[in-house]
Structures are given as structure tokens and as C-alpha cells.
C-alpha distance (Angstrom), angle and dihedral (degrees) to the residues before:
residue distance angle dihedral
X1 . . .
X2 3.95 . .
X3 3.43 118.0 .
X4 3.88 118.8 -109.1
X5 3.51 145.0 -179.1
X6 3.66 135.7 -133.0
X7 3.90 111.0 -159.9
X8 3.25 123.8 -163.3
X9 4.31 136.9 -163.5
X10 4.09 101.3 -171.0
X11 4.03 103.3 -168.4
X12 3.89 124.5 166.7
X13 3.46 99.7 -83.8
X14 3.78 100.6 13.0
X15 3.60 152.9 51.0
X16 3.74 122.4 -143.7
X17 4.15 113.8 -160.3
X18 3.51 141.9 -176.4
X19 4.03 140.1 -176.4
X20 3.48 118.5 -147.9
X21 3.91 135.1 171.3
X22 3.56 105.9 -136.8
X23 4.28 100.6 -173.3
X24 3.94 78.6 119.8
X25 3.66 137.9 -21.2
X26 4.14 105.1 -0.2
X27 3.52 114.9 -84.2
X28 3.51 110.7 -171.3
X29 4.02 121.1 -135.6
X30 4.09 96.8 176.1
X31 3.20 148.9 19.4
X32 3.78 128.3 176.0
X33 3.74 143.3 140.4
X34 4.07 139.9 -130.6
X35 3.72 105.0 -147.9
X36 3.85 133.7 -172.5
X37 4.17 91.5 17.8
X38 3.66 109.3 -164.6
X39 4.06 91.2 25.6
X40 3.65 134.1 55.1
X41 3.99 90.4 -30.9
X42 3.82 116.1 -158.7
X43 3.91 127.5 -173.7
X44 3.48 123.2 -141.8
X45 4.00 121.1 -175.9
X46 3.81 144.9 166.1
X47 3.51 125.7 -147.1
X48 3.98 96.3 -173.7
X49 3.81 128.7 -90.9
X50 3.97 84.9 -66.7
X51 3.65 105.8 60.1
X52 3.74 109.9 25.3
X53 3.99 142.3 -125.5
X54 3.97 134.1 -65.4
X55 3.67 115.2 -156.9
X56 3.87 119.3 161.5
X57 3.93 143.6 132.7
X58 4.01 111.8 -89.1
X59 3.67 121.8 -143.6
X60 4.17 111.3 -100.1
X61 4.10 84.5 -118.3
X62 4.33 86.5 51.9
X63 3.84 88.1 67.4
X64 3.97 113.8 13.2
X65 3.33 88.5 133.2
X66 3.99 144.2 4.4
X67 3.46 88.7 -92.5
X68 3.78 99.1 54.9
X69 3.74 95.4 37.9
X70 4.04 81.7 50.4
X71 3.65 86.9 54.7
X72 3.71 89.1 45.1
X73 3.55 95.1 58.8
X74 3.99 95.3 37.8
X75 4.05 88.2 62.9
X76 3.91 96.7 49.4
X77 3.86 89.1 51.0
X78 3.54 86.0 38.8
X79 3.97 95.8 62.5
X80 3.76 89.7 29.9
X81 3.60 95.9 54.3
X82 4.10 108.8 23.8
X83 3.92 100.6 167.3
X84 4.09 85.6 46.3
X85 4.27 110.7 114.8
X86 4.25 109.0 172.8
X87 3.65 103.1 -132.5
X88 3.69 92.5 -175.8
X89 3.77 126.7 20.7
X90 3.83 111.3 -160.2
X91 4.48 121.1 -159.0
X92 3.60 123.9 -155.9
X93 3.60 100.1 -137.2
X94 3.96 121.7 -165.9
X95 3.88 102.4 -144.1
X96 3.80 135.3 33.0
X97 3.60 101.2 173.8
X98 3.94 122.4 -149.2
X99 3.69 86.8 -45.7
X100 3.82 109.7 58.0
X101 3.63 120.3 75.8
X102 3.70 99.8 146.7
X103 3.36 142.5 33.9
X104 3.88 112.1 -82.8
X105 3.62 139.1 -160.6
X106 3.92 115.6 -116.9
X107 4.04 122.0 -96.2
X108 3.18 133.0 152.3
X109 3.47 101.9 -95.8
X110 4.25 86.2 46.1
X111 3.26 81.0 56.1
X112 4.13 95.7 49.6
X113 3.37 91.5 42.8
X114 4.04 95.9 58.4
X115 3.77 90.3 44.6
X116 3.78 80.9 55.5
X117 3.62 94.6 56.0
X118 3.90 88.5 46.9
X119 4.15 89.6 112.7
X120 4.31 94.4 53.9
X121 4.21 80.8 64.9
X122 3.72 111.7 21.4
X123 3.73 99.3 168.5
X124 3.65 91.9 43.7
X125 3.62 119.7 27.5
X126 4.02 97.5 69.1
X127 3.69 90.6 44.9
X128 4.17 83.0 58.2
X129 4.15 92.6 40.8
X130 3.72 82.3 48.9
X131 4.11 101.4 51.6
X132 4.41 88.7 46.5
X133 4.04 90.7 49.1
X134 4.02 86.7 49.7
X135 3.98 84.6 38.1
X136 3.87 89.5 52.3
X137 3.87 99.3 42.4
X138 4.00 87.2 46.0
X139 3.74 90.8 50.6
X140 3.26 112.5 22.8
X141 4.02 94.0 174.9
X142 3.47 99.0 39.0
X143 4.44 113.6 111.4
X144 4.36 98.3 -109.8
X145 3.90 112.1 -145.3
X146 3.42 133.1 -177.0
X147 3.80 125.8 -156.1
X148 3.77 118.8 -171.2
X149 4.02 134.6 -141.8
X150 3.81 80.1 -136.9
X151 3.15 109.0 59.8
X152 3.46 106.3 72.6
X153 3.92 89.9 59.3
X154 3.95 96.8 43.0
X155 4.18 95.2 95.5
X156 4.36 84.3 58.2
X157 3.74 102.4 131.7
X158 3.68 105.8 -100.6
X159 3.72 98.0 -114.5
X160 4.12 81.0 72.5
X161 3.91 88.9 39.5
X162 3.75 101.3 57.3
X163 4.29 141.3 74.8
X164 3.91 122.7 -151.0
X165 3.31 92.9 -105.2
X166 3.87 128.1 121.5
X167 4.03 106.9 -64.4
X168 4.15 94.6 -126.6
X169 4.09 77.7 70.3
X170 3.78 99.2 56.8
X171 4.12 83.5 52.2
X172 3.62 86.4 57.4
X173 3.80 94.4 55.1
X174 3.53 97.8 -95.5
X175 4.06 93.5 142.3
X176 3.42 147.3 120.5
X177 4.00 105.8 -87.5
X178 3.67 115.1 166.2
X179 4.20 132.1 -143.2
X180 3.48 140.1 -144.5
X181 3.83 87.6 59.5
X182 3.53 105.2 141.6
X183 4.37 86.6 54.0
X184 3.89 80.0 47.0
X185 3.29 94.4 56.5
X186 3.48 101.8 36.0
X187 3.92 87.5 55.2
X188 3.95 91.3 47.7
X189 3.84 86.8 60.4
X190 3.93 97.4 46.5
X191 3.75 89.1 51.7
X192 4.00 88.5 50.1
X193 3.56 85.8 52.5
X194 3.74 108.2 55.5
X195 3.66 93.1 21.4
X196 3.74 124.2 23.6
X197 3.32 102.5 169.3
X198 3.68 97.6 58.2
X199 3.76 86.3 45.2
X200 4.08 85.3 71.0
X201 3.92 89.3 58.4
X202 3.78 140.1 80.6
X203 3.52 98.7 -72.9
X204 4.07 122.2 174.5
X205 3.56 117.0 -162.4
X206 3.61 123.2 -163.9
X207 3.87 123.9 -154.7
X208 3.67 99.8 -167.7
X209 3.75 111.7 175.6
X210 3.83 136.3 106.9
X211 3.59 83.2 -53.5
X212 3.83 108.8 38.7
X213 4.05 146.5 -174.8
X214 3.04 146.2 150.2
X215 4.13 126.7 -132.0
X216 3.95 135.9 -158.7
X217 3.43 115.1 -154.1
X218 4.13 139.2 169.7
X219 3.61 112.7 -164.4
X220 2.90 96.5 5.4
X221 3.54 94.7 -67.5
X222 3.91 127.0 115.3
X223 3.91 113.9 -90.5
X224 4.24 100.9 165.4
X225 3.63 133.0 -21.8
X226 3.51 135.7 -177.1
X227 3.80 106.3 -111.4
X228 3.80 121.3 83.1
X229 3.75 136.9 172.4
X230 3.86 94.7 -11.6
X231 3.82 134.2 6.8
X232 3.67 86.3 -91.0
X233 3.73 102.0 83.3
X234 3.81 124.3 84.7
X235 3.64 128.8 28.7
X236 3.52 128.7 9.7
X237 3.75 113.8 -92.6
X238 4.18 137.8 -175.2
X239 4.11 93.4 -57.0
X240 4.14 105.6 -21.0
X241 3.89 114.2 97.0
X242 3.79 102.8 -124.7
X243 3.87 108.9 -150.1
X244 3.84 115.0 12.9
X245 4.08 136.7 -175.7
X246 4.23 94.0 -113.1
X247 3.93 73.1 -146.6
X248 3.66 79.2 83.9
X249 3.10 108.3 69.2
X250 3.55 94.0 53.3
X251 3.58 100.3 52.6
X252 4.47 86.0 55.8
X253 3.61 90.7 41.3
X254 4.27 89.1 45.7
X255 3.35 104.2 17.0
X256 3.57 106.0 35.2
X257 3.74 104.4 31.3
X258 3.71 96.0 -121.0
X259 3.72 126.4 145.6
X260 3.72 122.3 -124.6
X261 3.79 89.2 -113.9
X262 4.02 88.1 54.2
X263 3.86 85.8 46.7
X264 3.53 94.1 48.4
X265 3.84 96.6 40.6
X266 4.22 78.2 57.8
X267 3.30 108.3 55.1
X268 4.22 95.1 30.1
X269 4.76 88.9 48.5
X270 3.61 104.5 12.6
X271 3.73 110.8 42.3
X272 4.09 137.6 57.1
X273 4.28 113.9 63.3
X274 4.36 83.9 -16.1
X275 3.68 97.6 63.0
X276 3.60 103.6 34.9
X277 3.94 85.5 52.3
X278 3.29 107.5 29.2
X279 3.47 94.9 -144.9
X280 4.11 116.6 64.8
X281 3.84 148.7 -4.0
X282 3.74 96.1 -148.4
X283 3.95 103.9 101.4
X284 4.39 84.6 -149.3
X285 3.73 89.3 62.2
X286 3.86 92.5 45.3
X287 3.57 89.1 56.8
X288 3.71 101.4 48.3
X289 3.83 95.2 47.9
X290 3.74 102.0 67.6
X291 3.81 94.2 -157.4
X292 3.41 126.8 158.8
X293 3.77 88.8 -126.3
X294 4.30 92.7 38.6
X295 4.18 84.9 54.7
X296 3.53 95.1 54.0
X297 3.68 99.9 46.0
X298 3.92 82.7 55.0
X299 3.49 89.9 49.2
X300 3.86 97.9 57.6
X301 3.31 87.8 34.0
X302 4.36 87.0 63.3
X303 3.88 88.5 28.2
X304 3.55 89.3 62.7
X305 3.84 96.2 45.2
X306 3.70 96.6 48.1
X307 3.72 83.2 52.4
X308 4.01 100.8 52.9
X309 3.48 80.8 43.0
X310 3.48 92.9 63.5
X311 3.52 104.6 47.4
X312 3.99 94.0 40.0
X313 3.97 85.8 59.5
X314 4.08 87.3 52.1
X315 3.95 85.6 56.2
X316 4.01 97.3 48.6
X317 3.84 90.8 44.5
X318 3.57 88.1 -110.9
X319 4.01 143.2 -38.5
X320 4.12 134.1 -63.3
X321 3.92 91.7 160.2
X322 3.74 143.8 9.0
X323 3.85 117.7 -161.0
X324 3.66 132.3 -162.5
X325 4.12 124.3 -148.1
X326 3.39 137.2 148.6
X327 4.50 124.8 69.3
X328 3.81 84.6 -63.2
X329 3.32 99.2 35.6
X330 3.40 96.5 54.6
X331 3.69 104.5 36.5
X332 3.88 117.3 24.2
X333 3.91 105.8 79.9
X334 3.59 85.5 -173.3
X335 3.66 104.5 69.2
X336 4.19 89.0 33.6
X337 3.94 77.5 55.9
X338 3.50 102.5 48.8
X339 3.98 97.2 44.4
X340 3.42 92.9 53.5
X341 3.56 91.3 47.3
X342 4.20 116.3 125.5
X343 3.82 83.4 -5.8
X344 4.39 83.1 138.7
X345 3.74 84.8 122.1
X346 4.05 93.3 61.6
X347 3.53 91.3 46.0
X348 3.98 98.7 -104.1
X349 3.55 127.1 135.4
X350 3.52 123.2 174.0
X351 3.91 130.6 -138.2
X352 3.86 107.4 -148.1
X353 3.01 98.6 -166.4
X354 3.72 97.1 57.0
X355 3.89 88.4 41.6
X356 3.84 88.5 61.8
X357 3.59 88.3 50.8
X358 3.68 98.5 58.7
X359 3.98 90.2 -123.5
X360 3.56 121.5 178.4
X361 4.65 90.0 -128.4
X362 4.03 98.1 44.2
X363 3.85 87.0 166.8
X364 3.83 115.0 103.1
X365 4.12 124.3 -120.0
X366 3.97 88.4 -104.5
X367 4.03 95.3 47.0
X368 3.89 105.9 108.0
X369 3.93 87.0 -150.2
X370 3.77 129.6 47.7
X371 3.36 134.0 -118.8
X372 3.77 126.1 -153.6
X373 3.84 142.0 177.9
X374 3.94 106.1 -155.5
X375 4.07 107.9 170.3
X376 3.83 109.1 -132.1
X377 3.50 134.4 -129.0
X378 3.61 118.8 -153.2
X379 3.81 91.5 166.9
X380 4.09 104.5 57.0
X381 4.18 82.5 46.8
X382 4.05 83.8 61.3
X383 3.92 93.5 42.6
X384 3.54 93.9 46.4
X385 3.99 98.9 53.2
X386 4.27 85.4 41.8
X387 4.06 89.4 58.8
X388 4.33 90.3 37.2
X389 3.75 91.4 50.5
X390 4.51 94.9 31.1
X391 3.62 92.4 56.9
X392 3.94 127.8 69.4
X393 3.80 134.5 -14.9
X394 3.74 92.4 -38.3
X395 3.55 88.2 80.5
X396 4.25 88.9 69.8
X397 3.53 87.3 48.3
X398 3.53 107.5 41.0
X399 4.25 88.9 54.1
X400 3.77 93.2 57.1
């Protein structure tokens, strides 16, 4: 039997998954979705150019919960793939704390320690605690590992790690952590790929998508990014608030008369491209609407962008490349237009017409820094740590 991997992206109302043959490099086999868990769930998944797509409406008892939509998706590969047995199962998991660097193999203190770390995410973390109990009842014998959104940023000199706040709470975790590490990452090693020597510069990447951030790295390491102590921080994204006044919070909570779940339930649901329009989180509906209120949530949403940009570039010492990932990133020429707009200064110079045709150099022959589009992959990040830590005597070691 080859050895293969079942990955899986647990969100709040979704689960993300992905079959991979791991014999050698990952080759995936599947890769498929569960959306609106606890609704109307639908599954979406490709099979590759060679055997076709599923799309279709779920029943509501298919996908109440994680569980059942894991179940869900476990019977469909099931009958697609009969001789298939996941030897490892590997979780994107949004926070590592102080403690995780690197991916790790699930134990039951791992395992204790991530439910531990449940209040740094709230609207994430149990949804990810949830999908590896499901993963572990489902199979049992499979090798568990967890690989963190904050790991790739944990070696960020601790000037870029830490709040003013009283030190005893930066030994209690209170820090700067970064997301969107395994994209990060995955990015970092694309770019050392096809072009190593850039891959030594100052390099920002930006992960613009319903979730987005921005990251500054030099060799290919991670320098500063916009994220902090939850996803919240940073730029605004589908329906969180980015950046916020803390005073904020006090005035609802004081002011107001809200709780601090209502306040958190705000700016995590209710906020981002939603609020400011009123009418949707998806950045493609934004830009066909033309509304008063649609324009200026794409306008912050750019505003802000340029901005981080700006003050990420003051970190590195400058800019050799800016690089777009992420659903927005990668596909709406507008906003990769508009950010880079009168950026002369930081050495960027767009070509339009390569923009408009999605090209992987968007940067013009006069523009002193590059400017790519490299599509992430979140998912072969996850498969390859399951096989590296599945296979051989760094499974002992990696579980202590």
C-alpha cells in the first residue's frame, strides 16, 4: 500500500481537504472543500484534469458539524478511492504560540497544549482542535501533525515580536505572532526556486484574500509582518477589521453596552470589505457593484495596503520584489494595479499589459524592483511536513 496523506484546512464554517500520495515528493490526487458547515453545506472537489469535478448541495445532517462534514468527505474518497488507507493525516492549525516553530506530530500533550492556546484564536483554534479529534477517531493509526500559521514568523527579531506592555505579559504569550505562514513559506520557496538570488533580498509578500497580510522577509526568512496577537491585526480582510483604535473597544463595551463577545463577534463577522459596504466580503463582487459604499471599502482596503507597504519597506531597508498571493492577490488586476500605483519612489513600475494578463513578472523592464504573482499552496506545505515527519525515526522524535 503507498503511503498517503489526507490534509486538512478546518475553518468556522468549512473544511478544506486534500489527497496526496506521499511515496516521494506529494502528488496530489484531490482536492475539495465543505463549505457553509452547520448551514446549507455544499461540497466542491477536483479530481484532476483526468477524472472530473463534483459540485452539489449536501444535506444540513451531511455537515452539521466538522465531524459529520469530515465523515462526509471520508465516504466520497472512500468510494472514489477504495484501495486508499491515510497513513498520515496532516492539520493546518492557526496558532502555535511561543512554543511551536515546526510542524509537530500529534500527542496528547500537542494536543493539550493547542487546546491551551484556544483563547490567542477564538474563532479558529477550536474549529482546528475539532477537525484532528475527527481526524484521530477516523484514523486511529494514521501519524497526526500539526503545522502552524505561526511558525514561519516565530524566529522575527523580538523588537518586531513584542507590544509596550509590561514585560511579565510578553512571558505569557502576549506577542506579536504572525499568520498565513504556511502560504509564506510556501511562497519563500517558489521564489528560491525560479529565482534565488532575489530570494536573498528584501522581499514583501502579500497574501491578500478574505483573510489577508502582508510579510517582510530577507532571505527568505520572516523580518515583520502585519498580523499580531490574533488574525485580527493588520489589514483589513473579507469581514475582520484589520488595524483598530483598542480605544474602541472600550467605548462599545462602556459606551454602547456591548459585551466583549458582541464586540468580538463584530469586528471577527461583521467588519473588513462587509461592513464598510454593507453588502459583501468577496473583493469580485465589490468591484462589479460600483457603489458608493462598494468603492470605498476597496479604497481602504488599497489605502491600507499601500500603507503596510510602506512601512514594511522602512524595516527591510528598502524593496527588490513585491509579490502578490492569496484570491485577490492572484486574480484581481485591479487592486494589484492600484497598490502599486505611483510606487516610482520604491522602485516599482508596473507593466499593464502583463498585469491584465495574469503573468507571473507584472513589473515593467524599467521598474528597479520586481513584481511577481506566484499562486500559493497552503495544502502541499501540509502534505509535505505529514510525509517528512510520517516516515522514519523522526516520527519518535518529533512526538516528544
Amino acid at each position: 500500500m503507498k503511503p498517503t496523506a489526507l490534509t486538512l484546512n478546518a475553518g468556522s464554517s468549512s473544511l478544506k481537504f486534500g489527497l496526496y500520495d506521499i511515496e516521494g515528493e506529494p502528488v496530489e490526487r484531490a482536492m475539495g472543500l465543505v463549505e457553509r458547515i452547520g448551514g446549507q453545506p455544499r461540497l466542491k472537489v477536483d479530481f484532476g484534469p483526468d477524472e472530473g469535478r463534483e459540485a452539489r448541495e449536501l444535506a444540513a445532517a451531511d455537515a452539521s458539524d466538522h465531524r459529520s462534514a469530515l465523515a462526509t468527505v471520508l465516504d466520497l474518497l472512500r468510494a472514489r478511492f477504495p484501495d486508499v488507507r491515510a497513513t498520515a493525516v496532516g492539520h493546518r492549525v492557526v496558532h502555535g504560540g511561543p512554543r511551536f516553530a515546526e510542524p509537530a506530530v500529534v500527542t496528547p500533550k500537542v494536543l493539550d497544549a493547542l487546546r491551551a492556546l484556544a483563547p490567542f484564536a477564538p474563532l479558529h483554534q477550536p474549529h482546528n482542535i475539532a477537525g484532528i479529534e475527527a481526524a484521530m477517531e477516523a484514523f486511529p493509526d494514521a501519524v497526526q501533525v500539526a503545522c502552524f500559521d505561526t511558525a514561519f514568523h516565530r524566529h522575527q527579531p523580538r523588537v518586531n515580536d513584542e507590544f509596550a506592555l509590561p514585560r511579565e505579559y510578553y512571558d505569557k504569550g502576549v506577542r506579536r505572532y504572525g499568520f498565513h505562514g504556511l502560504s509564506y513559506e510556501y511562497v519563500s520557496g517558489e521564489i528560491r526556486r525560479f529565482a534565488p538570488l532575489l530570494h536573498e533580498g528584501r522581499v514583501v509578500v502579500a497574501h491578500l484574500g478574505n483573510g489577508a497580510s502582508m510579510c517582510g522577509m530577507i532571505g527568505g526568512r520572516s523580518m515583520v509582518s502585519t498580523m499580531g496577537f490574533t488574525a485580527l491585526d493588520g489589514l483589513p480582510m473579507g469581514t475582520r477589521t484589520g488595524q483598530i483604535d483598542p480605544g474602541v473597544v472600550f467605548y462599545m463595551v462602556q459606551q454602547e453596552g456591548k459585551t466583549i463577545d458582541e464586540v468580538r463577534d463584530l469586528f471577527y463577522t461583521k467588519s473588513g470589505l462587509l461592513g464598510i459596504s454593507d453588502l459583501s466580503n468577496d473583493m469580485r463582487t465589490l468591484e462589479a457593484a460600483g457603489t458608493t459604499e462598494a468603492n470605498e471599502a476597496i479604497d481602504y482596503f488599497v489605502f491600507r495596503c499601500r500603507r503596510e507597504l510602506g512601512g514594511l519597506a522602512a524595516v527591510l531597508g528598502g524593496l527588490d520584489a513585491l509579490v502578490f498571493c492569496g484570491g485577490i492577490g492572484e486574480n484581481s488586476r485591479t487592486i494589484r494595479a492600484r497598490i502599486c500605483e505611483n510606487l516610482d519612489w520604491l522602485g516599482i513600475e508596473l507593466d499593464r499589459a502583463r498585469n491584465e494578463g495574469n503573468e507571473r513578472r507584472i513589473n515593467s523592464s524599467y521598474s528597479r524592483s520586481h513584481v511577481l504573482v506566484v499562486p500559493t499552496n497552503e495544502e502541499i506545505m501540509i502534505a509535505r511536513a505529514a510525509r517528512r515527519l510520517s516516515q522514519g525515526p523522526g516520527v519518535a522524535a518529533a512526538a516528544e
